[in-house]
C-alpha positions as MATLAB code, in Angstrom:
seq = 'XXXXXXXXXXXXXXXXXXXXXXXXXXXXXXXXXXXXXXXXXXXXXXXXXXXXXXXXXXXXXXXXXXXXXXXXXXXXX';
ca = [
     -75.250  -58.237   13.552;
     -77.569  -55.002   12.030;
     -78.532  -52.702   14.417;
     -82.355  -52.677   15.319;
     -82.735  -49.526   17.047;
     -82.395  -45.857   17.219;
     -81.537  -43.212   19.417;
     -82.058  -39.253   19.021;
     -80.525  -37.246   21.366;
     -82.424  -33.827   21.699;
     -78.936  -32.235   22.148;
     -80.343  -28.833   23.320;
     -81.693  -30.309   26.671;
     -78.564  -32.651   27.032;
     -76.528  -31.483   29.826;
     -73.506  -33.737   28.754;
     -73.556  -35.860   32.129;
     -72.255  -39.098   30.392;
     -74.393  -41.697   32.087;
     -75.658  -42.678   28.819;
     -72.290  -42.974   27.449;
     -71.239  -45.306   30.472;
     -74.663  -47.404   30.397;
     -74.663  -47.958   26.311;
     -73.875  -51.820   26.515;
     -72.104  -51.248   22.224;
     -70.775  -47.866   23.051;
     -72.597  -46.407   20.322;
     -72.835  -43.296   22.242;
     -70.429  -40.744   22.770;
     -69.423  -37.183   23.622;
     -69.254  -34.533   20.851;
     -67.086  -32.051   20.707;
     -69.651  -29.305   19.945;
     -71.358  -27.628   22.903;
     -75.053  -26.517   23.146;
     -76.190  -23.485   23.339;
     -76.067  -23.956   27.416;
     -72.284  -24.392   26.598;
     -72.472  -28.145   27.412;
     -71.065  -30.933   25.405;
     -73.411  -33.227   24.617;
     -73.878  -36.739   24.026;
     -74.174  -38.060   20.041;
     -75.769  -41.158   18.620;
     -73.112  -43.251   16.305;
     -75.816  -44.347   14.147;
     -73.406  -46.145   11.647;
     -70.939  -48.330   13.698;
     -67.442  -49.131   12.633;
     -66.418  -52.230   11.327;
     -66.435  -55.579   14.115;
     -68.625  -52.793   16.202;
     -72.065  -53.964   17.213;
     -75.199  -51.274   16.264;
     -78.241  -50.203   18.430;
     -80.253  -52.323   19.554;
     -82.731  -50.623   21.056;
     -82.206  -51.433   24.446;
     -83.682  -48.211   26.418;
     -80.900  -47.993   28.829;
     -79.682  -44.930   27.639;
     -83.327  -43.219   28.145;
     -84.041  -44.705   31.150;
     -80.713  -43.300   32.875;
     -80.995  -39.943   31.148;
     -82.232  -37.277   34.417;
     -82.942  -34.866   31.735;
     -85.572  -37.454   29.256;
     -83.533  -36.089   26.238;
     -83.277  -39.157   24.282;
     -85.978  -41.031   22.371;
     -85.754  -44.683   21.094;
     -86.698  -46.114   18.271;
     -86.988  -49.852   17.130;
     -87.021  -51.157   13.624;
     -90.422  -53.432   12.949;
];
């Protein structure tokens, strides 16, 4: 299946909560490594899944449960 969607995270408002980790129904969200300049760790967009792992599919889940609005969805027309 190709992914339909989108996401971008704007990782300088993330405040690395996780509930859009947790709610992503492909897991094709995760937790970097890298911290903002807040010194959180923030939550990154695996645009390009691995192999037998389903992409985006727009959904809006993950910017629906995000407190902070830092994530924007896109769909592909």
């Amino acid at each position: 299946m190709s992914a339909r969607g989108k996401i971008i995270i704007n990782e300088e408002q993330c405040k690395g909560c996780g509930l859009c980790v947790d709610v992503c129904p492909n897991k094709n969200i995760y937790m970097g490594k890298s911290m903002n300049r807040k010194g959180y760790s923030t939550a990154c967009f695996q645009e390009h899944p691995d192999k037998g792992q389903k992409g985006c599919t727009a959904c809006t889940l993950c910017a629906l449960v995000c407190p902070d609005t830092t994530i924007e969805v896109y769909r592909a027309k």
